[in-house]
C-alpha positions as CSV (number, residue, x, y, z in Angstrom):
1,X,-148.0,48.1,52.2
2,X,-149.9,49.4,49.0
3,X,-151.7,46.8,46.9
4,X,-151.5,46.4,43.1
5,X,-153.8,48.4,41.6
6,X,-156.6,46.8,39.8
7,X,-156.2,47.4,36.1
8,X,-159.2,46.8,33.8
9,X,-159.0,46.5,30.5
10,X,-161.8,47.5,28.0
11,X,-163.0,48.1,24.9
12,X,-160.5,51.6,24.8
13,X,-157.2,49.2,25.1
14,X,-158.0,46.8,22.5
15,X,-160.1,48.1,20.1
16,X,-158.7,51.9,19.9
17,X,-155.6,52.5,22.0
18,X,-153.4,49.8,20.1
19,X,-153.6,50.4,16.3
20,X,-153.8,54.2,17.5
21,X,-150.3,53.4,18.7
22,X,-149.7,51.3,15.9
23,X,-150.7,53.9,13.1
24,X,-148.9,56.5,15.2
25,X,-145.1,54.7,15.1
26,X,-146.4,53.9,11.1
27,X,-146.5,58.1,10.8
28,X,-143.8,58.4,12.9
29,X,-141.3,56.0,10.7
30,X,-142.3,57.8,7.9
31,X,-142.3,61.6,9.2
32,X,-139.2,61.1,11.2
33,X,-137.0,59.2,9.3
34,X,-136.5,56.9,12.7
35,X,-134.0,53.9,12.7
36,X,-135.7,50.4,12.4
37,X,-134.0,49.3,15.7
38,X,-135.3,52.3,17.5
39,X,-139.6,51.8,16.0
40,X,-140.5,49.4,19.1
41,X,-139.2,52.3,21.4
42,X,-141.2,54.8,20.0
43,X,-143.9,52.7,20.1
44,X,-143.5,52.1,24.0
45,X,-143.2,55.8,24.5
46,X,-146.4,56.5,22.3
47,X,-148.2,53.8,24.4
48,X,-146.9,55.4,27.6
49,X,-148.0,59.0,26.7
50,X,-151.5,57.4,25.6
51,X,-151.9,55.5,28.7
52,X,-150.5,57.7,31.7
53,X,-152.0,61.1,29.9
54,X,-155.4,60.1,28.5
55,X,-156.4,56.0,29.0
56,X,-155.5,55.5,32.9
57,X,-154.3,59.2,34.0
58,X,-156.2,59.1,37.3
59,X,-153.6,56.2,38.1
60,X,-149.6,56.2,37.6
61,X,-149.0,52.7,38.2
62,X,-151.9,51.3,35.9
63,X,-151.0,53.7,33.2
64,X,-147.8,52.8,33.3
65,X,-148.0,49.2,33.2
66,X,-151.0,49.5,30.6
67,X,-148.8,51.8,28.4
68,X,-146.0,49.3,27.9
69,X,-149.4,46.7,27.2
70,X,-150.0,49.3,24.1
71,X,-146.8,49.9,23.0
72,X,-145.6,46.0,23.1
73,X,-148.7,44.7,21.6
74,X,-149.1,47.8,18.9
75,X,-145.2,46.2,17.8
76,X,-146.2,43.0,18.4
77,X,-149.5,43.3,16.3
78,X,-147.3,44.7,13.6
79,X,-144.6,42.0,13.0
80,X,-147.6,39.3,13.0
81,X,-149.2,41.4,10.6
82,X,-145.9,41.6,8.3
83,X,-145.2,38.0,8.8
84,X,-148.1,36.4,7.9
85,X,-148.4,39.3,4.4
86,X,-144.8,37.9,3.8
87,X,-145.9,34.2,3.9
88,X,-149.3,34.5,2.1
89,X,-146.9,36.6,-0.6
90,X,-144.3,33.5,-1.5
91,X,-147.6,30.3,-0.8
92,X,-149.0,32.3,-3.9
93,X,-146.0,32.2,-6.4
């Protein structure tokens, strides 16, 4: 039986890979004209592509699991962000 690989995460996966994903589904909603309901998708595949191809492409199974990290957080990061603009907006009127 095959361990779980060990999966470190550095300064690439929280100071670069996730606003790169999150700047990326920005472009992309712009660009592409995509669906609201269909932007966390895009940003799973975007953190897949930048995880398995460039951030952990020596292993599948870390890059996988790291690449839904990116894309999750990246849309995570973004409704926070919204949210708390939102509320700051209507405590100031």
């Amino acid at each position: 039986m095959e361990t779980f690989p060990i999966i470190h995460t550095n300064f690439w996966d929280a100071i670069i890979a996730v606003p790169l994903v999150v700047l990326l589904t920005q472009l992309g909603k712009v660009l592409l004209k995509i669906p609201k309901p269909y932007i966390p998708v895009l940003a799973n595949v975007l953190g897949l592509t930048i995880s398995v191809f460039f951030a952990h492409r020596n292993n599948l199974w870390a890059g996988i699991f790291m690449g839904f990290f990116y894309g999750n957080a990246a849309a995570g990061l973004y409704s926070s962000l919204k949210t708390q603009i939102l509320a700051f907006r209507k405590t100031g009127e």
